[in-house]
C-alpha positions as CSV (number, residue, x, y, z in Angstrom):
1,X,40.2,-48.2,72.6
2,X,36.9,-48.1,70.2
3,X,35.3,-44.9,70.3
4,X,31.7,-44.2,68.4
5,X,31.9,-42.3,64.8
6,X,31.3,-39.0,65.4
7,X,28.7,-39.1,63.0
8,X,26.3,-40.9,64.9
9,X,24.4,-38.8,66.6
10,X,24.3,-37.5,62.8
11,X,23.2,-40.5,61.0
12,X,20.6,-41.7,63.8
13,X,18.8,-38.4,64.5
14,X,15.5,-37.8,64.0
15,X,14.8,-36.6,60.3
16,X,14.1,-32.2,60.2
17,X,12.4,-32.5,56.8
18,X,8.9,-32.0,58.6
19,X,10.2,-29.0,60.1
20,X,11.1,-28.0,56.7
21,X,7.8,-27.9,55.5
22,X,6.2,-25.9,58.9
23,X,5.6,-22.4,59.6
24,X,8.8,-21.6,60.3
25,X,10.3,-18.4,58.6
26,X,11.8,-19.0,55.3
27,X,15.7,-18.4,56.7
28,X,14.9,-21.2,59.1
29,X,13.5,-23.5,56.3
30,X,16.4,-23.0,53.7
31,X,19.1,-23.5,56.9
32,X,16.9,-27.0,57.5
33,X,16.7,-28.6,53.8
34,X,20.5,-27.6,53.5
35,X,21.4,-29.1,57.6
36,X,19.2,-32.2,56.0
37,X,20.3,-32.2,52.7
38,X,23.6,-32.5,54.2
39,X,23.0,-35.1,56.9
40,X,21.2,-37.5,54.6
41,X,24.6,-37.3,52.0
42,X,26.6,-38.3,55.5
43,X,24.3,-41.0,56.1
44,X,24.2,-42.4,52.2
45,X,28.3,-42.1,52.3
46,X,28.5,-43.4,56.0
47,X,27.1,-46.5,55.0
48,X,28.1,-46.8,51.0
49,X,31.5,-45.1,50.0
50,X,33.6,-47.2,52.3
51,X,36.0,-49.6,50.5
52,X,36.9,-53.1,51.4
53,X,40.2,-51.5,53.1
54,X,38.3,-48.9,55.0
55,X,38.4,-45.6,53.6
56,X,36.3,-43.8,51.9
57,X,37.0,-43.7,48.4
58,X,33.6,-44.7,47.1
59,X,31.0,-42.7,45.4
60,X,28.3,-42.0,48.1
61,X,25.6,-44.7,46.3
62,X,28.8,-47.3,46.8
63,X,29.9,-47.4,43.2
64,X,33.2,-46.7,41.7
65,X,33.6,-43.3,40.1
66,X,33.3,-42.9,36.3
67,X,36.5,-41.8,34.5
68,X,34.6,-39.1,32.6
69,X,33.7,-38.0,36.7
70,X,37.5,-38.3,37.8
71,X,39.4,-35.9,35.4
72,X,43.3,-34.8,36.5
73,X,42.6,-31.5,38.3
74,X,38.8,-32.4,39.6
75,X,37.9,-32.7,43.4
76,X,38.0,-36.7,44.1
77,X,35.3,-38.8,45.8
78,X,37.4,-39.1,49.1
79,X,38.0,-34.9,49.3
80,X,34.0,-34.7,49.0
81,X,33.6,-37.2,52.0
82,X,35.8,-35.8,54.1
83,X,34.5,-32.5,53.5
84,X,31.2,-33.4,54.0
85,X,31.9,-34.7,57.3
86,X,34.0,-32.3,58.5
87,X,31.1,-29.7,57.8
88,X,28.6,-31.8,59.6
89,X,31.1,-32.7,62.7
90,X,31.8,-28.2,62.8
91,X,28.1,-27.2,62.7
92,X,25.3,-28.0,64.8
93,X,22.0,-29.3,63.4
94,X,19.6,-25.7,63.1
């Protein structure tokens, strides 16, 4: 049985950077530029960082990483995708 990513209500909701940029207090507007900050990095490596074999090993733009990027001991493209979804999947948009 097929079920819909979990981040698609993520990647196909309306953009918050307007609200961003209203009269809401500053709290509000730093919890909104992070939420979207956030949600457009999900989208980029939603639609770029999966390889041909389906995981997500890519760098979010779609390229391989640089060697000078991938040291022994460094947090790996895939660790940075997961996390990044498993933020977005834990909190609510603001």
């Amino acid at each position: 049985m097929r079920t819909e990513s979990p981040l698609a209500s993520i990647c196909s909701a309306r953009p918050i950077s307007s609200e961003v940029n209203s009269s809401n207090p500053p709290a509000r507007r730093l919890r909104l530029a992070l939420y979207a900050l956030a949600a457009d990095n999900a989208r980029d490596a939603q639609t770029r960082a999966l390889n041909g074999e389906g995981l997500y090993l890519l760098s979010w733009n779609g390229g391989t990483l640089p060697v000078q990027d991938a040291l022994p001991g460094m947090l790996q493209t895939q660790a940075a995708t997961t996390s990044l979804f498993a933020w977005l999947a834990v909190y609510p948009p603001p």
